[in-house]
PQR file of N, CA, C, O and H, with PARSE charges and radii, in Angstrom:
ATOM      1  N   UNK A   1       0.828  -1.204   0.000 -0.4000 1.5000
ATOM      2  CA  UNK A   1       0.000   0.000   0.000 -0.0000 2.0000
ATOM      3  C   UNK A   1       0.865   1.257   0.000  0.5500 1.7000
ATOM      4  O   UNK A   1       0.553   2.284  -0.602 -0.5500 1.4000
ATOM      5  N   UNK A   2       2.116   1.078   0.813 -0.4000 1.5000
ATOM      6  CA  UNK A   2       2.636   2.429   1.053 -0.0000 2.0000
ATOM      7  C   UNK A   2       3.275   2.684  -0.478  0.5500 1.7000
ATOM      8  O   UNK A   2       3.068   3.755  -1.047 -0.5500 1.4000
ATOM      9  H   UNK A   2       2.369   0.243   1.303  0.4000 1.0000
ATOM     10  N   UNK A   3       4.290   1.320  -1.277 -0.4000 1.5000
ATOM     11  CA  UNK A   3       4.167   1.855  -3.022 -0.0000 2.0000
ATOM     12  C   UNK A   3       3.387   2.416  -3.705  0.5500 1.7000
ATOM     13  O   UNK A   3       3.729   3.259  -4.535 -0.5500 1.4000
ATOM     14  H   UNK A   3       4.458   0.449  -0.814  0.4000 1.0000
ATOM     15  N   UNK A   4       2.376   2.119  -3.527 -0.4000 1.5000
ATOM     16  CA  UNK A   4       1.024   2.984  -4.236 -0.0000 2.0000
ATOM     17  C   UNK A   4       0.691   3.876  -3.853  0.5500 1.7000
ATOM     18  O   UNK A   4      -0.158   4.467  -4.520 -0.5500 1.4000
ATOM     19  H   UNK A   4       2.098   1.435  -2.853  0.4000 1.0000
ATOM     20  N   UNK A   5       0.956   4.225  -3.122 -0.4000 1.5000
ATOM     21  CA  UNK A   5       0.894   6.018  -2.570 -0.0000 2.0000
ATOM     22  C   UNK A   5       2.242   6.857  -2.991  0.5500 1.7000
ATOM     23  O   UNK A   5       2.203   8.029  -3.365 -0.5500 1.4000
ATOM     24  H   UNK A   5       1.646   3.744  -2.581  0.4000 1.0000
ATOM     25  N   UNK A   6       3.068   6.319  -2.909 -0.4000 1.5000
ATOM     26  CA  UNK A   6       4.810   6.786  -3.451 -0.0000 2.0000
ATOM     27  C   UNK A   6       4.396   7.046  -4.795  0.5500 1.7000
ATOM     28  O   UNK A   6       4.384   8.235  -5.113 -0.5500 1.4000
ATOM     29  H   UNK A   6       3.099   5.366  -2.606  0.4000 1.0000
ATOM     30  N   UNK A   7       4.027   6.144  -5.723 -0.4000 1.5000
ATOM     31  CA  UNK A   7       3.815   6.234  -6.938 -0.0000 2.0000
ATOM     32  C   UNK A   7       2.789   6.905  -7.538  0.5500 1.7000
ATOM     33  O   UNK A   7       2.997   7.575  -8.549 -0.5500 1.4000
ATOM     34  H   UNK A   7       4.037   5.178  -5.464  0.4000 1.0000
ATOM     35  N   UNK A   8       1.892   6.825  -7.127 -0.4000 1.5000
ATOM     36  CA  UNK A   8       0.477   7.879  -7.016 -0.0000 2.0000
ATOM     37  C   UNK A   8       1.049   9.363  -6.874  0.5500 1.7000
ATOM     38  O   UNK A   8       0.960  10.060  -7.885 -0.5500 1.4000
ATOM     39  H   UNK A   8       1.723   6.280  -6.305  0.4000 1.0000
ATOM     40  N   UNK A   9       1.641   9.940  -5.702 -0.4000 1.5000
ATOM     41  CA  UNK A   9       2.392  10.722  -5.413 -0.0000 2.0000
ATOM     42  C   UNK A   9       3.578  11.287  -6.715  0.5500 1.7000
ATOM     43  O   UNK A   9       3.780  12.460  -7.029 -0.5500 1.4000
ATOM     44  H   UNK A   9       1.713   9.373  -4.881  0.4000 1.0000
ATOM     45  N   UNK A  10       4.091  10.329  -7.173 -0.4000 1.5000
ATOM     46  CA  UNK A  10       5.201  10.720  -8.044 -0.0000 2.0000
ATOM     47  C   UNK A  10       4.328  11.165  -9.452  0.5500 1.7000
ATOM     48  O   UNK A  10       4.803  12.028 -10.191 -0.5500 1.4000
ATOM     49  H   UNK A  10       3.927   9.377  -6.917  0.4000 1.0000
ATOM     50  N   UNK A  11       2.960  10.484  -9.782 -0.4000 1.5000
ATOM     51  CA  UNK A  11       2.199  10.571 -10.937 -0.0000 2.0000
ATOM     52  C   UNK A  11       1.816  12.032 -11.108  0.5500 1.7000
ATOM     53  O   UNK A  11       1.915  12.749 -12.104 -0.5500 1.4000
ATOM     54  H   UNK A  11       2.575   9.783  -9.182  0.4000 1.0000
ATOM     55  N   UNK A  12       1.248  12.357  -9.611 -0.4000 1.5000
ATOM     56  CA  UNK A  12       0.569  13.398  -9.235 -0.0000 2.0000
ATOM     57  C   UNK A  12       1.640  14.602  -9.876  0.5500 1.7000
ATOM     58  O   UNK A  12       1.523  15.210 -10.940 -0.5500 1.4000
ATOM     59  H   UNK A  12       1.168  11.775  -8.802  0.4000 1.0000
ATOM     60  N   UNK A  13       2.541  14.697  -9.008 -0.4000 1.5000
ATOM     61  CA  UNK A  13       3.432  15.811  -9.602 -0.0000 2.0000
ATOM     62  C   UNK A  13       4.389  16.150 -10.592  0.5500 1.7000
ATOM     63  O   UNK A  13       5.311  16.962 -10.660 -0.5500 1.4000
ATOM     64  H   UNK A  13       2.637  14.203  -8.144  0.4000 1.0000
ATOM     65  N   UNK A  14       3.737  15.006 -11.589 -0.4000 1.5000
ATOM     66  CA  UNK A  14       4.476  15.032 -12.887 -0.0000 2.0000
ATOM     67  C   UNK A  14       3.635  15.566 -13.584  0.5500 1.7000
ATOM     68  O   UNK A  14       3.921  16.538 -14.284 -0.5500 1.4000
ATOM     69  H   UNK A  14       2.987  14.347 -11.534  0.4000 1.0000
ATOM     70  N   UNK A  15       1.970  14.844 -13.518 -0.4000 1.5000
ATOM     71  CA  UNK A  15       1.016  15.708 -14.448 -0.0000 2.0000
ATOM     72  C   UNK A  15       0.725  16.916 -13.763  0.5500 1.7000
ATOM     73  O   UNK A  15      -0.178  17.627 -14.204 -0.5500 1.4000
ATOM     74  H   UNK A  15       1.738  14.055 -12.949  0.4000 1.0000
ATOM     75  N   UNK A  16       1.303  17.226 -12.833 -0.4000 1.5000
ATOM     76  CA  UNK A  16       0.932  18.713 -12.097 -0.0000 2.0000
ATOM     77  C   UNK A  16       2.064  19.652 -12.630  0.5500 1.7000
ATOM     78  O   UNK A  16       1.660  20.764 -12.968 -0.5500 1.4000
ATOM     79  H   UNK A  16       2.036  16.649 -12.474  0.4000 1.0000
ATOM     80  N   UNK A  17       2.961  19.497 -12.723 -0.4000 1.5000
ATOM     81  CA  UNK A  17       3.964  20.118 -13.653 -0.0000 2.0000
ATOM     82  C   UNK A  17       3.948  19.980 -14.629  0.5500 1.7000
ATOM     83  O   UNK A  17       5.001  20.524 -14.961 -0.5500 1.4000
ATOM     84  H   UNK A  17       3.290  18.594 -12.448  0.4000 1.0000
ATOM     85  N   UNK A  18       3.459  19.581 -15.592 -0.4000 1.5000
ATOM     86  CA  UNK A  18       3.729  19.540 -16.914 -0.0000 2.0000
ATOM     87  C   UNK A  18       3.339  20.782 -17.758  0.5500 1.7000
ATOM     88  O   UNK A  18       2.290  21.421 -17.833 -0.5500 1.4000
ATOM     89  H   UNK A  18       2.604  19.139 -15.322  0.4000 1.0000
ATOM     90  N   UNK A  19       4.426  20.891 -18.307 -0.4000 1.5000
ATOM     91  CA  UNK A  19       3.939  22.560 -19.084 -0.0000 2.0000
ATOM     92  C   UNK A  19       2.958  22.268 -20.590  0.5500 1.7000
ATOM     93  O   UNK A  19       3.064  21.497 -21.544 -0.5500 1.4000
ATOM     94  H   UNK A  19       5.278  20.371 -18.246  0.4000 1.0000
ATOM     95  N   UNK A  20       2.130  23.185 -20.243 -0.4000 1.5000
ATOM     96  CA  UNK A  20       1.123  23.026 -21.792 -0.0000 2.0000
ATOM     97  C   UNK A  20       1.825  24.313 -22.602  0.5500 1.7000
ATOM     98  O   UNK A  20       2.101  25.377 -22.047 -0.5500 1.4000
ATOM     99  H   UNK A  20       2.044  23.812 -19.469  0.4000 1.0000
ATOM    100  N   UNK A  21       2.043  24.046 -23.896 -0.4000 1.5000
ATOM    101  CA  UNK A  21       2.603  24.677 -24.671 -0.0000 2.0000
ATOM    102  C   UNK A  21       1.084  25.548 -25.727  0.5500 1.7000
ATOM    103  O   UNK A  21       0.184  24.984 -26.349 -0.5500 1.4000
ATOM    104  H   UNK A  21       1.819  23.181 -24.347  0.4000 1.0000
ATOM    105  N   UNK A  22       1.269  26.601 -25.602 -0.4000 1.5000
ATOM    106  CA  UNK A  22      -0.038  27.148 -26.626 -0.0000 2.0000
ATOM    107  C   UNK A  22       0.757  28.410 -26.947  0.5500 1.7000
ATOM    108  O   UNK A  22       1.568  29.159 -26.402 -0.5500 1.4000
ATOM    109  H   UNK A  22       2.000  27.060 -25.096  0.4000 1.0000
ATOM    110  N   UNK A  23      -0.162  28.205 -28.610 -0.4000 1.5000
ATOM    111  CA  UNK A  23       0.899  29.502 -29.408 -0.0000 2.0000
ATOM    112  C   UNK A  23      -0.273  30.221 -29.798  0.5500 1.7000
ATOM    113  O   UNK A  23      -1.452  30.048 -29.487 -0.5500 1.4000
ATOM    114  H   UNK A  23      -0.820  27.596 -29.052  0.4000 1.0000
ATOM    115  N   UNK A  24       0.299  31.091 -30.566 -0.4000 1.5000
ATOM    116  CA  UNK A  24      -0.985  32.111 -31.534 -0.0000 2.0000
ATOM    117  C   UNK A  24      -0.420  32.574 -32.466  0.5500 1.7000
ATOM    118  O   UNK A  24       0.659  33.147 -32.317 -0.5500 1.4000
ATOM    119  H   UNK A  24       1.257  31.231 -30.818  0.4000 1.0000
ATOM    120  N   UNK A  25      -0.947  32.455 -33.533 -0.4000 1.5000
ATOM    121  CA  UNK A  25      -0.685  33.035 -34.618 -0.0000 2.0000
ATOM    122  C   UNK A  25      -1.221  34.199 -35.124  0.5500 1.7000
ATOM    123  O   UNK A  25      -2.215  34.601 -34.519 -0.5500 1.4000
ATOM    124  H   UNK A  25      -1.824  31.989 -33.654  0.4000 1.0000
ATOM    125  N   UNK A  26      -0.855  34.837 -36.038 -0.4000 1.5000
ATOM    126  CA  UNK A  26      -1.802  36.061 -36.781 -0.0000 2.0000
ATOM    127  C   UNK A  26      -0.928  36.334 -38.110  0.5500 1.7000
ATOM    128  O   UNK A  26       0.297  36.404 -38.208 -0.5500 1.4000
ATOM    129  H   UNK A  26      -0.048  34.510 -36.529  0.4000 1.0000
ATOM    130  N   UNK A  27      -1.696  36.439 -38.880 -0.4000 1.5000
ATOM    131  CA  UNK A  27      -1.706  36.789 -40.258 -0.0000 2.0000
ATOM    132  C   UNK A  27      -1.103  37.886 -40.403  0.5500 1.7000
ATOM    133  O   UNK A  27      -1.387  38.865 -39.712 -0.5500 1.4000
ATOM    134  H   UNK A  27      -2.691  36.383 -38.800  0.4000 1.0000
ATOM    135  N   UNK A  28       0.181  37.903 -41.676 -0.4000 1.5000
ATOM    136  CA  UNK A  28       1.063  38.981 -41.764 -0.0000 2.0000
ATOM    137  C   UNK A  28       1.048  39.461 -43.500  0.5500 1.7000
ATOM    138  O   UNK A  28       1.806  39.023 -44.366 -0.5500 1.4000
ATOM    139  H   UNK A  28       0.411  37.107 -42.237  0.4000 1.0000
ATOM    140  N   UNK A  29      -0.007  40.440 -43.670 -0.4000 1.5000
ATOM    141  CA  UNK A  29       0.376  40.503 -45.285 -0.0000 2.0000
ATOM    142  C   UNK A  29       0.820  42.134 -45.501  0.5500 1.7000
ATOM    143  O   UNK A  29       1.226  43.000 -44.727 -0.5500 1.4000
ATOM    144  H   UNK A  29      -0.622  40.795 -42.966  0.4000 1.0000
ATOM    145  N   UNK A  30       0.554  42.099 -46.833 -0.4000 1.5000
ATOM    146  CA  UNK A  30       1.310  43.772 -47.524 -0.0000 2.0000
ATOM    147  C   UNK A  30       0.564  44.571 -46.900  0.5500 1.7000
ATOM    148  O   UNK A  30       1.100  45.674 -46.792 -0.5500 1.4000
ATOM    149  H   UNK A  30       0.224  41.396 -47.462  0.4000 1.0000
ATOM    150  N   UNK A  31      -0.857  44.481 -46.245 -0.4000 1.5000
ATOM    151  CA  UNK A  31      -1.936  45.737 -45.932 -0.0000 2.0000
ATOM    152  C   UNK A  31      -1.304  45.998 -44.286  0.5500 1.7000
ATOM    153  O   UNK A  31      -1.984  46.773 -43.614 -0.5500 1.4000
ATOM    154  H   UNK A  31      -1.293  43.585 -46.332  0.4000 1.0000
ATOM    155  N   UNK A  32      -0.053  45.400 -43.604 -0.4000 1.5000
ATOM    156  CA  UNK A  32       0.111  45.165 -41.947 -0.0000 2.0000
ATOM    157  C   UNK A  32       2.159  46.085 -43.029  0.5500 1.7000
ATOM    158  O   UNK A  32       2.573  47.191 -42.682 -0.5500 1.4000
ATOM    159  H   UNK A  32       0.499  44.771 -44.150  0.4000 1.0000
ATOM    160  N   UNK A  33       2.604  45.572 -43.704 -0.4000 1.5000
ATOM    161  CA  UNK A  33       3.710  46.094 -44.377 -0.0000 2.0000
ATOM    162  C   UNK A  33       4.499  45.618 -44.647  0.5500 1.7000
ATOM    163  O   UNK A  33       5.573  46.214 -44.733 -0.5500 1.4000
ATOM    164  H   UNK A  33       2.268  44.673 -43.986  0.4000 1.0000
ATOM    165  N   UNK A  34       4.381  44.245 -44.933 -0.4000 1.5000
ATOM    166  CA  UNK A  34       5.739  43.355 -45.970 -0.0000 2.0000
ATOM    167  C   UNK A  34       5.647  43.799 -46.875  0.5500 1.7000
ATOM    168  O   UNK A  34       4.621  44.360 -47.258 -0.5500 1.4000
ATOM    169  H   UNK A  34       3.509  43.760 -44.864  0.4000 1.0000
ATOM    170  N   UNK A  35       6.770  43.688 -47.564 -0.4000 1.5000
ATOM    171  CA  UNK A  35       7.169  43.857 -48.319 -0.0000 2.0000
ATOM    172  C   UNK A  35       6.790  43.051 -49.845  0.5500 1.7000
ATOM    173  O   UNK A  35       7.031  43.576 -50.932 -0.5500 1.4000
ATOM    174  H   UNK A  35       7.604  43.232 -47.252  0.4000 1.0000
ATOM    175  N   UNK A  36       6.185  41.751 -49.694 -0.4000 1.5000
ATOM    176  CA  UNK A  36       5.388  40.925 -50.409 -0.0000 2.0000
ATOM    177  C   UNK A  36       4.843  39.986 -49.568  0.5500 1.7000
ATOM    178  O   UNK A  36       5.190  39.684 -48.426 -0.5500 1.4000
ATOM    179  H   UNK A  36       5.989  41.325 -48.810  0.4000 1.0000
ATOM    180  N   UNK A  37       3.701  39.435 -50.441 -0.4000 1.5000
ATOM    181  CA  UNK A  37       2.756  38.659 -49.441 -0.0000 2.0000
ATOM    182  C   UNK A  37       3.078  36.755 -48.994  0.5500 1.7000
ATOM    183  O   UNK A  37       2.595  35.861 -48.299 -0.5500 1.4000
ATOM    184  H   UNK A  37       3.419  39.681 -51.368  0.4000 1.0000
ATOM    185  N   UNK A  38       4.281  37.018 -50.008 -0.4000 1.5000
ATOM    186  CA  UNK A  38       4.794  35.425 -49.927 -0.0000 2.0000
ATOM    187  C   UNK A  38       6.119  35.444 -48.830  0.5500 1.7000
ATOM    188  O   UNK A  38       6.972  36.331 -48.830 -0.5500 1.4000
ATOM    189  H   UNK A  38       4.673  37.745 -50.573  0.4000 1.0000
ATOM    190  N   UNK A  39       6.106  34.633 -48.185 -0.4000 1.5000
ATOM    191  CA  UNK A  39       7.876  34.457 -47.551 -0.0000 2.0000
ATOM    192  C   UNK A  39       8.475  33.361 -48.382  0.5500 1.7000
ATOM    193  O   UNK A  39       8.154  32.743 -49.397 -0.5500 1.4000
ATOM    194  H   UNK A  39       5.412  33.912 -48.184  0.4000 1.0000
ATOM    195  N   UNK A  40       9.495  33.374 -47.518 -0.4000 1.5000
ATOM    196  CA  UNK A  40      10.677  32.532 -48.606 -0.0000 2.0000
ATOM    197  C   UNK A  40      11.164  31.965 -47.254  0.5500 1.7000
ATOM    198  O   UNK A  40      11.484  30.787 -47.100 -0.5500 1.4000
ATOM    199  H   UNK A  40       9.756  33.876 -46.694  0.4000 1.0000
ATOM    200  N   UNK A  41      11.189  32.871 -46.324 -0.4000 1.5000
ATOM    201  CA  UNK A  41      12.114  32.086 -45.211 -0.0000 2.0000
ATOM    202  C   UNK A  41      11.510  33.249 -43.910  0.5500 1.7000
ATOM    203  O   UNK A  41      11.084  34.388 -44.098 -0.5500 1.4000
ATOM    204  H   UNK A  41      10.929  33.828 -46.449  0.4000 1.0000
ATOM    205  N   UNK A  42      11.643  32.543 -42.649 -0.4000 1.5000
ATOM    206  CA  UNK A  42      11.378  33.354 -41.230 -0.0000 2.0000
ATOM    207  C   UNK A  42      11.922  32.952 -40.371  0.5500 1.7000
ATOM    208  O   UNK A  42      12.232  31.766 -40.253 -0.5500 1.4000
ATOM    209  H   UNK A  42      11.989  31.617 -42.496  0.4000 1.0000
ATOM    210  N   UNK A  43      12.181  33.883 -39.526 -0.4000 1.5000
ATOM    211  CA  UNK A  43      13.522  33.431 -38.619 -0.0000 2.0000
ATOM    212  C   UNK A  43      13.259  33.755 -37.231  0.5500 1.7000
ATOM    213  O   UNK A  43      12.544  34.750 -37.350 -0.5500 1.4000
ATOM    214  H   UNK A  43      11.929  34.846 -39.622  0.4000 1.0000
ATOM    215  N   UNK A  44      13.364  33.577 -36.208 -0.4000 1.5000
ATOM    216  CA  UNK A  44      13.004  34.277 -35.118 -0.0000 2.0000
ATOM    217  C   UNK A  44      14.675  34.321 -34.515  0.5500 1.7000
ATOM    218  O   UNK A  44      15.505  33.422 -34.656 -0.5500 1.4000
ATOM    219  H   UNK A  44      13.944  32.768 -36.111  0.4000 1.0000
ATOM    220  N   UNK A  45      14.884  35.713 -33.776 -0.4000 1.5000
ATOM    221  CA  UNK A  45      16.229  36.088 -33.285 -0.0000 2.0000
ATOM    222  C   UNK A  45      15.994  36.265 -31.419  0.5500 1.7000
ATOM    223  O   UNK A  45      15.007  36.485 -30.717 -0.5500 1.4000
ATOM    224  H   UNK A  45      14.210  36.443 -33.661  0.4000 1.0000
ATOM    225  N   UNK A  46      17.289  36.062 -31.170 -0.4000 1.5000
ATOM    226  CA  UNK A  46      16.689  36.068 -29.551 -0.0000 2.0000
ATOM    227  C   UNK A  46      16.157  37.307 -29.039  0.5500 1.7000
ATOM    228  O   UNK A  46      15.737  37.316 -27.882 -0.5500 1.4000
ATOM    229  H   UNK A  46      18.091  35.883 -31.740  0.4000 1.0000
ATOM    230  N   UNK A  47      16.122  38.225 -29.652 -0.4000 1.5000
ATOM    231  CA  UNK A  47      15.004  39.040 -29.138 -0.0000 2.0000
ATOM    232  C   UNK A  47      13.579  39.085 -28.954  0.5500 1.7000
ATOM    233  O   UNK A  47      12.849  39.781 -28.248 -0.5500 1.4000
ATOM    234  H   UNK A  47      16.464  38.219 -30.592  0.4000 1.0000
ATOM    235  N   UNK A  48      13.249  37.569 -30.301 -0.4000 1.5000
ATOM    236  CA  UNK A  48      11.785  37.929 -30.617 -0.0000 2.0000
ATOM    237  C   UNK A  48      11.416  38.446 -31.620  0.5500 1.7000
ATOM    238  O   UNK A  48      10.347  37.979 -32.015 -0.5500 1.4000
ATOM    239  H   UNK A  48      13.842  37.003 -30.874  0.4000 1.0000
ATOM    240  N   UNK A  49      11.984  39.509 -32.455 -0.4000 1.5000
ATOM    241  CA  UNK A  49      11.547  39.711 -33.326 -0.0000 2.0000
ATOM    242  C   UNK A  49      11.716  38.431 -34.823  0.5500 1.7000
ATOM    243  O   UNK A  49      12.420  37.462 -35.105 -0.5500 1.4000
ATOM    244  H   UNK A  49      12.852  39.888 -32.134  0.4000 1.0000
ATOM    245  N   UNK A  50      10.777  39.081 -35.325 -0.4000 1.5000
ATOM    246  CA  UNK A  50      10.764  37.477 -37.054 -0.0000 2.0000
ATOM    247  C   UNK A  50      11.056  38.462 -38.136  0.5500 1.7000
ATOM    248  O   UNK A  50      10.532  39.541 -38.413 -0.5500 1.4000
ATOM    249  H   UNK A  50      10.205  39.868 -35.096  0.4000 1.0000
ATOM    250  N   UNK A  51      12.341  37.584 -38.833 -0.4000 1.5000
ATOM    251  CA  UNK A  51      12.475  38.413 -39.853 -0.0000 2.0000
ATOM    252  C   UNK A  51      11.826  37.555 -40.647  0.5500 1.7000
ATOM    253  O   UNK A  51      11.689  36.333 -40.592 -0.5500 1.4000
ATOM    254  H   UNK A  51      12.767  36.708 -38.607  0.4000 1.0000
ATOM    255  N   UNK A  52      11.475  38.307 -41.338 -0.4000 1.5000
ATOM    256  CA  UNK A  52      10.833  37.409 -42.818 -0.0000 2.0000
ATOM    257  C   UNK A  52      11.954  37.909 -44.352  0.5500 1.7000
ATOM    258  O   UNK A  52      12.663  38.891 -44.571 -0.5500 1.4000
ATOM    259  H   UNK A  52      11.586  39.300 -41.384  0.4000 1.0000
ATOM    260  N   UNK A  53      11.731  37.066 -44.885 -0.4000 1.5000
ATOM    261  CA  UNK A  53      12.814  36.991 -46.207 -0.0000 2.0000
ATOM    262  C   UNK A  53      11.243  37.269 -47.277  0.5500 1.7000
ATOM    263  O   UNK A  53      10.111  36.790 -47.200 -0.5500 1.4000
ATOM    264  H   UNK A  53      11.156  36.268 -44.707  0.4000 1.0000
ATOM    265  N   UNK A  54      11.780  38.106 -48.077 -0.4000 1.5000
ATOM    266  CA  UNK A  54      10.834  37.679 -49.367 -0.0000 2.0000
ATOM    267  C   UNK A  54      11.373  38.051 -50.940  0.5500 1.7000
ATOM    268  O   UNK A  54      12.417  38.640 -51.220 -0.5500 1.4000
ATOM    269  H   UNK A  54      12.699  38.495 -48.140  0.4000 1.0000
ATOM    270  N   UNK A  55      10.831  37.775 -51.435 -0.4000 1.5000
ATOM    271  CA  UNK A  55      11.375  38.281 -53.539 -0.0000 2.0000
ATOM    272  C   UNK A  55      11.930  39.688 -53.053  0.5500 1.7000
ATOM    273  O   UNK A  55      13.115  39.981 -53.206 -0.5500 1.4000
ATOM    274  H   UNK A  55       9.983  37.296 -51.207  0.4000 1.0000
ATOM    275  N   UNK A  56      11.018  40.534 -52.465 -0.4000 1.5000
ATOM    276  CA  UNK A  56      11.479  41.868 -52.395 -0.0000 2.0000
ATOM    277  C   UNK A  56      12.073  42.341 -51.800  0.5500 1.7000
ATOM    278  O   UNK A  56      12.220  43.547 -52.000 -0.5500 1.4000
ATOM    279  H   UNK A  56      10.055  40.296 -52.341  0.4000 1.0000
ATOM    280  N   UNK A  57      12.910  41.588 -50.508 -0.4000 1.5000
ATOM    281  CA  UNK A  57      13.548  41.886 -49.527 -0.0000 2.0000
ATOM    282  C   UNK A  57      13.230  41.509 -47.935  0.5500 1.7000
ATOM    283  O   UNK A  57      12.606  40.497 -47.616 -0.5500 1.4000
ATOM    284  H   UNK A  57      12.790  40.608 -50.345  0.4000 1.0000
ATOM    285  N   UNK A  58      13.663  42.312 -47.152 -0.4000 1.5000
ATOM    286  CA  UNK A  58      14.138  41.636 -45.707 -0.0000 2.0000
ATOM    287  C   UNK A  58      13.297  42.529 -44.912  0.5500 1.7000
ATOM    288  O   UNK A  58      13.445  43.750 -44.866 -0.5500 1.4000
ATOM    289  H   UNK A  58      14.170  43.134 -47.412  0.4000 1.0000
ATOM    290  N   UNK A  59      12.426  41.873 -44.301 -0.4000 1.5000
ATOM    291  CA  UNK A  59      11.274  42.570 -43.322 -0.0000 2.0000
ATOM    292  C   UNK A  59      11.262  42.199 -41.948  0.5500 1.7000
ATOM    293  O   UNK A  59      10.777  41.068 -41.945 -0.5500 1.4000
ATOM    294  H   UNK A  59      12.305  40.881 -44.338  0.4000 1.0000
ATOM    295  N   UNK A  60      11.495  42.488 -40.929 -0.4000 1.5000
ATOM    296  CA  UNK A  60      11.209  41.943 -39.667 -0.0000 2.0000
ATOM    297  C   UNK A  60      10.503  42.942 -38.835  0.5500 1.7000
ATOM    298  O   UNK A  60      10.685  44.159 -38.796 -0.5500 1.4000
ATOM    299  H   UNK A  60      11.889  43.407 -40.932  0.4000 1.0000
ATOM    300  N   UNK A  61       9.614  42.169 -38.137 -0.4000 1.5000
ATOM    301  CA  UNK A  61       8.506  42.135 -37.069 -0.0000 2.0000
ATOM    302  C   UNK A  61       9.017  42.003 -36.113  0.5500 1.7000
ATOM    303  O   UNK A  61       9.894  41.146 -36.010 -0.5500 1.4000
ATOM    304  H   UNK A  61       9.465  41.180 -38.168  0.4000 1.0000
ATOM    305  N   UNK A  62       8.541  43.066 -34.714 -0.4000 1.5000
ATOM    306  CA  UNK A  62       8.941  43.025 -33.705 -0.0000 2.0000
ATOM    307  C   UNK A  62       7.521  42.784 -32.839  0.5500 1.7000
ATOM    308  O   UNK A  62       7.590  42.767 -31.610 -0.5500 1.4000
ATOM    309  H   UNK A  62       7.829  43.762 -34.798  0.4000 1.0000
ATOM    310  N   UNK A  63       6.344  42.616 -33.456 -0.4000 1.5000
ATOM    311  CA  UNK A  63       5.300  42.446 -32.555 -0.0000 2.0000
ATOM    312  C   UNK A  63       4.358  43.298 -32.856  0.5500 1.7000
ATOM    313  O   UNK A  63       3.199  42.912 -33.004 -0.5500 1.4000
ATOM    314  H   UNK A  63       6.288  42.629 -34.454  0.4000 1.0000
ATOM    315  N   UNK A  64       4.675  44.444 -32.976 -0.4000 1.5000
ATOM    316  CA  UNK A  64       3.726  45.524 -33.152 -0.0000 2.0000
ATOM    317  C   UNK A  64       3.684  46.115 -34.581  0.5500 1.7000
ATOM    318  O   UNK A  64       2.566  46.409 -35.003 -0.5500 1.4000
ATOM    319  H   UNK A  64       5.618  44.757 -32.856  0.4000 1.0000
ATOM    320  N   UNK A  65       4.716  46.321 -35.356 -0.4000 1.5000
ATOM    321  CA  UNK A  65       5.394  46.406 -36.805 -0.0000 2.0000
ATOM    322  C   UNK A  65       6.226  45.668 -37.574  0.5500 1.7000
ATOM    323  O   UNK A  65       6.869  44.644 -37.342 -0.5500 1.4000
ATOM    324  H   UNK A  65       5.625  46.082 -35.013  0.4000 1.0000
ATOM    325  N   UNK A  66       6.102  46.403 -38.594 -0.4000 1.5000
ATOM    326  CA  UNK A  66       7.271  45.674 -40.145 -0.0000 2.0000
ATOM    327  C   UNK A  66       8.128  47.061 -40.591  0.5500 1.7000
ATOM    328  O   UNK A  66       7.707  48.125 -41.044 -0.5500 1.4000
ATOM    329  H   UNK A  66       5.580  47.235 -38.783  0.4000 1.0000
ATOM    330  N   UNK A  67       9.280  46.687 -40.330 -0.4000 1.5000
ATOM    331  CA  UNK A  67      10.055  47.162 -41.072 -0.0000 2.0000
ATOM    332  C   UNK A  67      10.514  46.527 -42.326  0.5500 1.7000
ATOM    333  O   UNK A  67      10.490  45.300 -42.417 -0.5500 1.4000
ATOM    334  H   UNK A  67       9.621  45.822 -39.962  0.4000 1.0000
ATOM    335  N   UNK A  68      10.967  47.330 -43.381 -0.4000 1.5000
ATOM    336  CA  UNK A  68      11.863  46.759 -44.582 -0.0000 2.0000
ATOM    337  C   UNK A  68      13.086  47.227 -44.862  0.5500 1.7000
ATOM    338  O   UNK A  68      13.468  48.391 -44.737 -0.5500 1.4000
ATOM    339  H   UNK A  68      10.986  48.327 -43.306  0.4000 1.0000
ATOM    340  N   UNK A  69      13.496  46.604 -45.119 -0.4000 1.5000
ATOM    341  CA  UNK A  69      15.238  46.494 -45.577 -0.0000 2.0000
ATOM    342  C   UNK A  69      15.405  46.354 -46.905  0.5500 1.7000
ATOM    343  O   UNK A  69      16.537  46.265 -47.379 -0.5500 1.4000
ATOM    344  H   UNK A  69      13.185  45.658 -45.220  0.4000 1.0000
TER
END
């Protein structure tokens, strides 16, 4: 009995810790300010911001805007 409580115990605070991972997305086109509406490539840098690659050049997003390069 006392294993089954050890182990019960060990179950408990594994699914009690377990991190749930949830993302969000949102839609990034020419009317928000890329540079074109296709990517080619996206990158995320340790800041966070995403650069995006496209035909027309080098755009990155910091969250709130697009710059182009």
């Amino acid at each position: 009995m006392h294993r089954i409580s050890i182990i019960l115990l060990l179950l408990i605070s594994i699914v009690g810790t377990a991190q749930v991972n949830s993302f969000e997305f949102q839609h990034l086109s020419t009317t928000h300010g890329l540079s074109q509406s296709s990517a080619i490539a996206i990158e995320q840098d340790e800041l966070g911001q995403m650069w995006i690659g496209t035909r027309d050049g080098l755009n990155v997003y910091d969250g709130h805007k697009i710059a182009c390069f």
